[in-house]
N, C-alpha and C positions, 0 to 999 in steps of 0.2 A: 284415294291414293295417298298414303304414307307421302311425308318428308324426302326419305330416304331414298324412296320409288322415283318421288319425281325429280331428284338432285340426279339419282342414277339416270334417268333418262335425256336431262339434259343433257348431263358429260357425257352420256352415250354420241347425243345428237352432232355436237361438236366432233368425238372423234372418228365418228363413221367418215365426215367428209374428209378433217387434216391427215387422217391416215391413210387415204387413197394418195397423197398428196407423200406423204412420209416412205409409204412402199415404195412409190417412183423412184423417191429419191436415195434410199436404202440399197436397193439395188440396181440406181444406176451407179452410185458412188462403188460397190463391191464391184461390178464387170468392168467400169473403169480401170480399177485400181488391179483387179485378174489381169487386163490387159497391159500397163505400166510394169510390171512387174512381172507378166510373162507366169503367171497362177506361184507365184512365191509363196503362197501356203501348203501347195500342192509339193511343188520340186522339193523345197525344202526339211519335209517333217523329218526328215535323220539326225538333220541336224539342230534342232528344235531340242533333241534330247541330248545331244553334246551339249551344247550351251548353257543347256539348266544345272550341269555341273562346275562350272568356273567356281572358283573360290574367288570372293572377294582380296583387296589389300587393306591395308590402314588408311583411309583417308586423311586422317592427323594422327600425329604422335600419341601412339595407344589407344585407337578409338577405330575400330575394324567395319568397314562397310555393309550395307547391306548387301546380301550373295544376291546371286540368278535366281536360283532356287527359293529366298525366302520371298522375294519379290513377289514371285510368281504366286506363292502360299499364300501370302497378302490380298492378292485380288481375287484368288480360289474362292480364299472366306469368305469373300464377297458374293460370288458367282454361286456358288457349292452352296444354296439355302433351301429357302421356298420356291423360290423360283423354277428348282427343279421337283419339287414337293408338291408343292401347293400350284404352281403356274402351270404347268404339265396336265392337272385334273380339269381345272378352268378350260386352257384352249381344247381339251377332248370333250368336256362336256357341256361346250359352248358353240365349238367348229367341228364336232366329228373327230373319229383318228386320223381322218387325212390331215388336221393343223397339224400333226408331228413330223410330217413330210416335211413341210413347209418351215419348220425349224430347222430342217437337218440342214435344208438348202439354203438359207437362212444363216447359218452356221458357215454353210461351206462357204457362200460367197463372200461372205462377213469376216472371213477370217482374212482377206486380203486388204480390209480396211481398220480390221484389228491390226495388223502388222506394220499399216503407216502410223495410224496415230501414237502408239507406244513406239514407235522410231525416233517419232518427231518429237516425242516426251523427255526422250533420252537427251537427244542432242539440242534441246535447248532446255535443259534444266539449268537450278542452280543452287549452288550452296547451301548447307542447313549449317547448325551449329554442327551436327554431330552425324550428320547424311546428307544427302541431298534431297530438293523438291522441285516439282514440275508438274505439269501436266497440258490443258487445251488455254488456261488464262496463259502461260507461259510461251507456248508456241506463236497465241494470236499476238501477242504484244512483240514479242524478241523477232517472229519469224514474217510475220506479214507488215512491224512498223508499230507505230505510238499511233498512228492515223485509226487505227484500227482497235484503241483499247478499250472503244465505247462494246465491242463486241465480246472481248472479256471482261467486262462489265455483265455482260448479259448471261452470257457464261458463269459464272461467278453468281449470278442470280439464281440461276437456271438449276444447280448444282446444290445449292444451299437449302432450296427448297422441295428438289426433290430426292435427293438423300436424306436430308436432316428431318423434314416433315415427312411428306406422301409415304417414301417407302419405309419408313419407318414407323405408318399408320399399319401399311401391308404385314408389317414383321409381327407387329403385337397383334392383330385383325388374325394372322396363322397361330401364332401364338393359343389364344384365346379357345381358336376353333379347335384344336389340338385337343386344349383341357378340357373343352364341354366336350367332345367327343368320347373322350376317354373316361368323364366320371359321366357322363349320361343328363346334367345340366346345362342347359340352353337358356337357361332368364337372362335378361339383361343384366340386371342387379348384379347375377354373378359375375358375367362379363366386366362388367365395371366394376369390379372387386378386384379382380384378376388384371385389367387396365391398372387399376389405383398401387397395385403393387409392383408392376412391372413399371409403373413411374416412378415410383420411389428408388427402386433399382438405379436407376435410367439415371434421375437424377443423383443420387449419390456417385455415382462415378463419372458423368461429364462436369459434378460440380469440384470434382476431390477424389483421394483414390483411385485415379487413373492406373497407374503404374504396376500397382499389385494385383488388380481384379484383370489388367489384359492381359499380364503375363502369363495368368489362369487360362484364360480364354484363347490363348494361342497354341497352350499344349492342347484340348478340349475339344477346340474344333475341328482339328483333323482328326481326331480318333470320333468324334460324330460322325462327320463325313463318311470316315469309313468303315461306320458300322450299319449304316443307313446300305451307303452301295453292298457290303455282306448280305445285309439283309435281301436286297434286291437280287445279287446274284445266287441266293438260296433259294429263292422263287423259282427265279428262271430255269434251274437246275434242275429241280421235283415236274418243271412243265414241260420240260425240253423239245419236248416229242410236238406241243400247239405253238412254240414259240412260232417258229415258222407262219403258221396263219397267222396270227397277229400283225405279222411282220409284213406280210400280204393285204391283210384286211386297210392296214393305212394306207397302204398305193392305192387300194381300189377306191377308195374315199377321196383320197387326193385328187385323183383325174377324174373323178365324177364316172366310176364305171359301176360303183355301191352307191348311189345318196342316200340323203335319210331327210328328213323334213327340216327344214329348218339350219339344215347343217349340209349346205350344199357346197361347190368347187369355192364359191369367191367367199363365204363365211368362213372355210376350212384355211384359205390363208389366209383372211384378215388375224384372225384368232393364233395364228402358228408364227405370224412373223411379230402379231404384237409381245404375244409370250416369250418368244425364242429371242427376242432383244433385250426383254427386262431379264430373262436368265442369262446368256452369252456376255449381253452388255455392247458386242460388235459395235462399235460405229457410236457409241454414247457419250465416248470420253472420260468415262469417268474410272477405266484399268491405268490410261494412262497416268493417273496420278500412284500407283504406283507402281506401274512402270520405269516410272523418273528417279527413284527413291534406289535403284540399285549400281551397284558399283562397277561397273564389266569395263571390257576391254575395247570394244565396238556397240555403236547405238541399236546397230538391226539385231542380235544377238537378243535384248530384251523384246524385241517386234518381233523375233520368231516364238519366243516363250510364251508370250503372252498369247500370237496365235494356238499355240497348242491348249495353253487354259480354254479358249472359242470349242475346241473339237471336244473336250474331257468333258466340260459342263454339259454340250448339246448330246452328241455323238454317242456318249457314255451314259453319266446320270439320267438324262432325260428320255434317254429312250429305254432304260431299266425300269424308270416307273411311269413309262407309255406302256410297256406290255403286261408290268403286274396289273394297270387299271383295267386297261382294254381284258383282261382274263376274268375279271370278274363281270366280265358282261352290262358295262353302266350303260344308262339309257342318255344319249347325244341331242343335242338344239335344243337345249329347256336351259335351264338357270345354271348359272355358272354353280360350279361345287370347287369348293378349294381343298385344305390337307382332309376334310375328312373323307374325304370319298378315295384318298390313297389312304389313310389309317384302315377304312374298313377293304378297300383291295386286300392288301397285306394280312389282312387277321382271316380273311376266307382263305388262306393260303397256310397261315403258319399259328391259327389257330388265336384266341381274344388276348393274348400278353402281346402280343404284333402291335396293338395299338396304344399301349400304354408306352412303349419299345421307342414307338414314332413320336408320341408326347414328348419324351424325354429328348428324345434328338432334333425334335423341331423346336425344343425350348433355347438349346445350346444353339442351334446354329442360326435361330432367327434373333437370338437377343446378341449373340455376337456381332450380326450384322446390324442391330440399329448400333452399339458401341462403335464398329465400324465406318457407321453410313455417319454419324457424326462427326464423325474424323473429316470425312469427307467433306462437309459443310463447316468444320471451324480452320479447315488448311486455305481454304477460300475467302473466307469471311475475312481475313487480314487483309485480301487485296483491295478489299472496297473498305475497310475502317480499322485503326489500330485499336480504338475505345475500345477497355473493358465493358461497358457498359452494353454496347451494341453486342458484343458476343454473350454475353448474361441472359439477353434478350434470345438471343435466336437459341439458346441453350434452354430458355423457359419456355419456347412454341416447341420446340423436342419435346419435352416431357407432356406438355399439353397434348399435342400430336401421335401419341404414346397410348394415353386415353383414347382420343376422337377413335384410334384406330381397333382397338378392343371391344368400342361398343358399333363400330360401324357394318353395315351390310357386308358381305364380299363382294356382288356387284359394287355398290359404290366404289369399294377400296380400290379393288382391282381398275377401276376404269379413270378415277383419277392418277392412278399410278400410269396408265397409260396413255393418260395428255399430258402427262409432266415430264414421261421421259421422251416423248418426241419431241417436246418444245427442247429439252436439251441436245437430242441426237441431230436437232437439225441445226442447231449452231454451231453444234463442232464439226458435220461433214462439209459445211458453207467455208469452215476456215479451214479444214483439210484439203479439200479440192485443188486449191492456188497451189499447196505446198508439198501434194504429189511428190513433185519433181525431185523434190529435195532427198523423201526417203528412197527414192527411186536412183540418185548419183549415191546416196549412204549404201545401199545394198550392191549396187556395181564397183566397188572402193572394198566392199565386203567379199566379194566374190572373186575379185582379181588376187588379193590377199589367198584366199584358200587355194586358186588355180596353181599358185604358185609351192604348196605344200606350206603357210605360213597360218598362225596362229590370229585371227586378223588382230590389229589394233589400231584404233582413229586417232590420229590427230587434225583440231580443225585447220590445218595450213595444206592439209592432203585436199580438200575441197574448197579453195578460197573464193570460189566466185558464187556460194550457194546464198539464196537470200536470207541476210540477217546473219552474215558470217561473221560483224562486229558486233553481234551478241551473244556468241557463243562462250560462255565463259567457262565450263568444266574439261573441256577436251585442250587443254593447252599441256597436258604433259603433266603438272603436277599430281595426280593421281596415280600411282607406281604402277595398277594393274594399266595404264594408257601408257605407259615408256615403255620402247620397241627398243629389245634386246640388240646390242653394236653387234 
C-alpha cells in the first residue's frame, strides 16, 4: 500500500466517526435556527433579491462602500468553484446520486444558519481603513465577551489552515486534474510541473501584485461562472426529455428504494452533506467574512443575501452538473473521481472541445479561489500576530500547499479538506448557538420596520439590551446609508 493510500485511510478513519458527530450537529444547528426564525430562508427569498439591490454610501469622504451585490459576488467566487465541479462528481461517485438529495437538504436547512452567521457578521464588524471587517473571530470576542477569545483563537487557527493550506491543495489537486485530462498526461513529473507553476503564480501575487492581478480576476470569474452554468444549461436543453429521470433516479437512491453496492442510504449522505458544506459553506463561517465587508442599511439584509448565495451554489450549479454526470451513466461506490469525470460528462454531450472549455474555466475559478482562500487566512492571521514575519510564513506553506496539492491523490485531497472544514464548522456553530437570539431580535427590528411600509434601517440604541451591545461599533449612525430619513 502506497503512502498516499494509507494517509488517505487514516483521515478516512477519523472522519467516518467526527462526521457522524458533525451531521448531528449541522442539522441540529439548521432546524434550531428554521425554528427561531420561523424557516426565514423560506418566507423571505423575495426579498433576498430587493436587498441585493441597495447601493451602497461613502463610508469616508470619497471612498464609497462595498454594495449588497458585490459582497455577495465576493463569497459567490468563493462558493461558484470546484466545489460545484469537482465536489459534485466526488459525493456521486463515492455516495451514489442520492448524495445530491442530501445537498439540496443540506442546502435548504443550511440556509437558516447561513442567515445568522452573516447577520451576526454584519452587526458586530468593524472599521477598515477604507471598508469594513468581520466575521466568526469578530462575533466570538465583541458578541459572547473577551472570556471567550481563546475560541477565536481557535477559529482564526481553524480558518488559516484550512483556506490558506487544505483547500487550497483541493484547488491546484482540480486544477491539475483538469490539465491531465485535457492533454491526456497523468505522470506525476507533469503534475509537479503544473504544481511548480501554479506556485510561482500563487506566490507572485500573495508576495506583490495583489491589486492588478485581482482586479483581473474579479472581472474573470463571473464570466467563468457563467459560462460553465451556459455550458450546463446547454446539456440540459439537448436532454430535456431524461432530465426528469435523473431527477428521479437521486430520490430513489436517496431513500434507498435503488441501492447500488457500496453506495447505500447512510454513504449517500455522509458523501452529500460532506460535499454540500465544502460547496454552500452553510454553517463554516467563513461567507461571513464577507458578509461583514458590505455597506447596507440593516444587518439581516446581508443574512438574506448571503442565504440566497446557499440556494444558487447548491439548488442551481450543483444540480446542473449532478444531471450532466448522472447522464453519462458513471459507475457509483468505487473511488472518488473529481473534475474529470465532469470534463468527460460534458464532452459525451457537446462533443471533445467541452473538455478543454472546462480546463480553461476550472483554471480561472479554482486559482481565483486559492487568490481568494488566502485572503481569507491573512485577514485572520492579524488577529493572532501583527509580525511580518509570521504572515511570510503562512504565505510560504500557501505556496508549498499549492504543490502538495497538484501532486496529491484526490482521495487524500478531498478527505483532508473534509476534517478541516469540520473542525472549523463546528467552532463557529458552538459560537453561533448562544447568539441565536441576537439575529433573531435583528430580524424582528427588521420586519416591524417593513410591516410598517419602511425601508428598514438599524441603529444599535433600537436593540440596547442584545448581548455585547457595548461592542457594537459601526451601527451608531455615522454611516449615511444607517441615518433614518426625519
Amino acid at each position: 500500500m502506497s503512502f498516499m493510500e494509507t494517509a488517505t485511510d487514516w483521515v478516512n478513519a477519523w472522519n467516518d466517526k467526527y462526521w457522524l458527530f458533525m451531521i448531528a450537529l449541522l442539522i441540529f444547528a439548521g432546524l434550531y435556527f428554521c425554528w427561531r426564525t420561523i424557516l426565514v430562508q423560506i418566507r423571505y427569498i423575495p426579498e433576498m433579491f430587493r436587498a441585493i439591490t441597495e447601493k451602497p454610501s461613502d463610508i469616508s469622504e470619497g471612498v464609497k462602500g462595498i454594495s449588497a451585490f458585490k459582497a455577495f459576488t465576493i463569497s459567490a467566487a468563493s462558493r461558484v468553484g470546484t466545489g460545484n465541479v469537482a465536489g459534485v462528481a466526488v459525493a456521486i461517485t463515492t455516495g451514489g446520486p442520492g448524495a445530491v438529495f442530501w445537498m439540496w437538504l443540506l442546502a435548504g436547512i443550511g440556509g437558516a444558519t447561513s442567515f445568522i452567521e452573516s447577520t451576526l457578521a454584519q452587526l458586530y464588524k468593524v472599521r477598515d481603513h477604507d471598508s469594513y471587517r468581520g466575521g466568526p473571530a469578530y462575533y466570538i470576542t465583541k458578541g459572547l465577551g473577551e472570556n471567550w477569545r481563546w475560541m477565536a483563537t481557535l477559529f482564526v487557527l481553524a480558518i488559516t489552515v484550512t483556506y490558506g493550506f487544505v483547500f487550497n491543495a483541493v484547488q491546484s489537486n482540480s486544477i491539475t486534474a483538469a490539465i491531465a485530462e485535457s492533454t491526456g498526461n497523468d505522470s506525476t513529473g507533469f503534475k509537479l510541473g503544473i504544481g511548480i507553476v501554479l506556485a510561482i503564480l500563487t506566490a507572485i501575487i500573495i508576495f506583490g501584485g495583489v491589486q492588478r492581478i485581482s482586479a483581473v480576476t474579479q472581472v474573470v470569474v463571473p464570466i467563468m461562472a457563467v459560462a460553465y452554468i451556459v455550458l450546463g444549461l446547454i446539456v440540459l436543453a439537448l436532454n430535456i426529455t431524461e432530465v426528469p429521470a435523473m431527477i428521479a433516479l437521486i430520490f430513489e437512491h436517496a431513500f434507498g428504494i435503488r441501492e447500488i453496492a457500496g453506495a447505500v442510504v447512510g454513504t449517500a449522505m455522509m458523501q452529500g452533506i460532506r460535499r454540500g458544506l465544502f460547496s454552500n459553506e452553510a454553517g463554516m463561517g467563513s461567507t461571513p467574512n464577507a458578509a461583514a465587508t458590505a455597506s447596507v442599511s440593516h444587518p439581516v439584509k446581508q443574512g438574506l443575501i448571503q442565504t440566497m448565495g446557499v440556494y444558487f451554489d447548491t439548488w442551481v450549479v450543483c444540480t446542473i452538473t449532478a444531471v450532466i454526470i448522472l447522464l453519462s451513466d458513471p459507475s457509483f461506490g468505487g473511488d472518488a473521481e473529481g473534475t474529470s469525470l465532469t470534463q468527460a460528462a460534458l464532452a459525451a454531450q457537446l462533443g471533445g472541445w467541452a473538455i478543454h472549455a472546462v480546463t480553461i474555466i476550472i483554471f480561472f475559478l479554482a486559482f481565483s479561489s486559492v487568490v481568494g482562500n488566502y485572503y481569507y487566512a491573512e485577514a485572520n492571521v492579524p488577529f493572532l500576530s501583527k509580525s511580518k514575519a509570521v504572515l511570510n510564513s503562512v504565505r510560504s506553506l500557501v505556496v508549498l500547499c499549492v504543490v502538495g496539492g497538484a501532486i496529491g491523490s484526490v482521495p487524500l485531497v478531498w478527505s483532508l479538506a473534509d476534517t478541516f472544514s469540520a473542525l472549523m464548522a463546528t467552532i463557529n456553530i458552538v459560537a453561533i448557538l448562544p447568539l441565536g437570539g441576537v439575529a433573531v431580535a435583528l430580524l424582528k427590528n427588521y420586519s416591524e420596520q417593513k410591516a410598517k411600509g419602511l425601508n428598514p434601517v438599524f441603529h444599535r440604541d433600537d436593540l440596547p439590551n442584545v448581548r455585547g451591545h457595548a461592542n457594537i461599533e459601526c451601527w451608531d449612525g455615522s454611516d449615511p446609508i444607517t441615518r433614518r430619513e426625519a
